[in-house]
DRENDO-1510 file (C-alpha; in Angstrom, 1 decimal, always signed):
<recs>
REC; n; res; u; v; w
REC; 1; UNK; -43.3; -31.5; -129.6 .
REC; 2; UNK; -47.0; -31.7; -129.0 .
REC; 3; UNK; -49.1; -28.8; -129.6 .
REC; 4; UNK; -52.1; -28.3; -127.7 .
REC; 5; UNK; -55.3; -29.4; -129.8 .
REC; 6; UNK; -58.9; -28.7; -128.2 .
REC; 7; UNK; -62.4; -30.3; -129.7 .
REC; 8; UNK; -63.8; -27.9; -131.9 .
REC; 9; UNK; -67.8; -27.1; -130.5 .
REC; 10; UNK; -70.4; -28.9; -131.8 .
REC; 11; UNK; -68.0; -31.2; -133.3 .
REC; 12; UNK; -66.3; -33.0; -130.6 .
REC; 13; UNK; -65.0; -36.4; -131.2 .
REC; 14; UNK; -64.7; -35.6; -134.8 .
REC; 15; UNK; -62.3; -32.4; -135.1 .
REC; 16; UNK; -59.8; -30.2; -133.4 .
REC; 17; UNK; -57.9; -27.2; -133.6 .
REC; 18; UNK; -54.7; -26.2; -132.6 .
REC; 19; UNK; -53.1; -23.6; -131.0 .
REC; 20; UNK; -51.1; -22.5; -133.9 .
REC; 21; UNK; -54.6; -23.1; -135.8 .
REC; 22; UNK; -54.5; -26.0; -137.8 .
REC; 23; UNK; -57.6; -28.7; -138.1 .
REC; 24; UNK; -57.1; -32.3; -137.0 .
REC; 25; UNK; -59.3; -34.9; -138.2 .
REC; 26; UNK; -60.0; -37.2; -135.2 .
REC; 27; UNK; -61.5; -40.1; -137.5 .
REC; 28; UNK; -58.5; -39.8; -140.3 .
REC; 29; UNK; -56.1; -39.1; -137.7 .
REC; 30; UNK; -54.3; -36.3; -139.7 .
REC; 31; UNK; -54.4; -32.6; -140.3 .
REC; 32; UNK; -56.5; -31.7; -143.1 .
REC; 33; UNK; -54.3; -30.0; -146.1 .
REC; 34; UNK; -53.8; -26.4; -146.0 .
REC; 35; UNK; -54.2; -24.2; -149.2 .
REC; 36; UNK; -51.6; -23.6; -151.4 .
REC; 37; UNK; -50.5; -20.4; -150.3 .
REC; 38; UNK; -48.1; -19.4; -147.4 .
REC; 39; UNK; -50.8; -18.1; -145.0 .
REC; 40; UNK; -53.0; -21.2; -144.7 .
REC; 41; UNK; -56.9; -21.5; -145.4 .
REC; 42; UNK; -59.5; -19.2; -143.7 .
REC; 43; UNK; -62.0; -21.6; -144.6 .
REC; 44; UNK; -62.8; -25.1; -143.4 .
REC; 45; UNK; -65.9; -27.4; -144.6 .
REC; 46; UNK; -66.5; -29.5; -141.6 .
REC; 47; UNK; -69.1; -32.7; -141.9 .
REC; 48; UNK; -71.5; -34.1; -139.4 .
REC; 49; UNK; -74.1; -36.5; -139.7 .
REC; 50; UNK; -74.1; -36.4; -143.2 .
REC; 51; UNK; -73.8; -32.5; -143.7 .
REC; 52; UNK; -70.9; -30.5; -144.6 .
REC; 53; UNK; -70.7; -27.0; -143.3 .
REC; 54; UNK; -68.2; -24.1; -144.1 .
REC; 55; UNK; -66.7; -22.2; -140.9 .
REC; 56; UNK; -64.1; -19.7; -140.3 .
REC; 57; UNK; -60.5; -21.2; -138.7 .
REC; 58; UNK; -59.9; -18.2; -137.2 .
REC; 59; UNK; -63.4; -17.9; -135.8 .
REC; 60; UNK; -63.0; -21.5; -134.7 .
REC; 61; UNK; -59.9; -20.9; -133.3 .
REC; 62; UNK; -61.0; -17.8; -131.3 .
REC; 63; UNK; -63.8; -19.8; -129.8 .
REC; 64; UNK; -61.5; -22.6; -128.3 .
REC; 65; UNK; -58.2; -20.5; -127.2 .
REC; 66; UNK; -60.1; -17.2; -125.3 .
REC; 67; UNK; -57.9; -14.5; -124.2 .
REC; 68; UNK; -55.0; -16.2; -126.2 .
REC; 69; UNK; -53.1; -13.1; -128.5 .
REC; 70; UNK; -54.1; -13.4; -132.3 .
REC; 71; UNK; -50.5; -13.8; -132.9 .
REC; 72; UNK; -50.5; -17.2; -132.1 .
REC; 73; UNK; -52.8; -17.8; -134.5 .
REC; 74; UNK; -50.4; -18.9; -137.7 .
REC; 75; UNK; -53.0; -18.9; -140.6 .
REC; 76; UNK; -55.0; -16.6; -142.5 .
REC; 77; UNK; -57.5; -14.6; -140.6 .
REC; 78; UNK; -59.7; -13.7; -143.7 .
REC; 79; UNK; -59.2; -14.3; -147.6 .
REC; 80; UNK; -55.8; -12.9; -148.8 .
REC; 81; UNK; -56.2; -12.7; -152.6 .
REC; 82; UNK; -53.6; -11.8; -154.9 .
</recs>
């Protein structure tokens, strides 16, 4: 099944992110790896033009899928430290 994956802003034609909220890399053609715990990363370092810049997925993710619930969101909203 095919989830629905929207260009992330300002980096369109280089990453996307899903519905569930997971990052595709449009050049590696892949998902990039999640952390190692159960809740997936908060945090992805996304490049452009040479420059690598931390965001928040969840952030990301509220700024593609508006007036979507939260709980479709499947990772981490914010660090979960144990």
């Amino acid at each position: 099944m095919q989830e629905d994956k929207r260009p992330i802003k300002d980096y369109e034609g280089l990453y996307e992110i899903t519905k569930s909220g997971k990052i595709y890399s449009v050049k590696r053609k892949r998902f990039l790896s999640r952390c190692n715990d159960e809740y997936g990363f908060h945090i992805v370092k996304l490049s452009k033009d040479g420059k690598s810049k931390n965001h928040n997925v969840f952030k990301l993710w509220q700024n593609e899928f508006k007036g979507i619930q939260p709980s479709e969101f499947k990772g981490a909203m914010k660090a979960i430290y144990k």
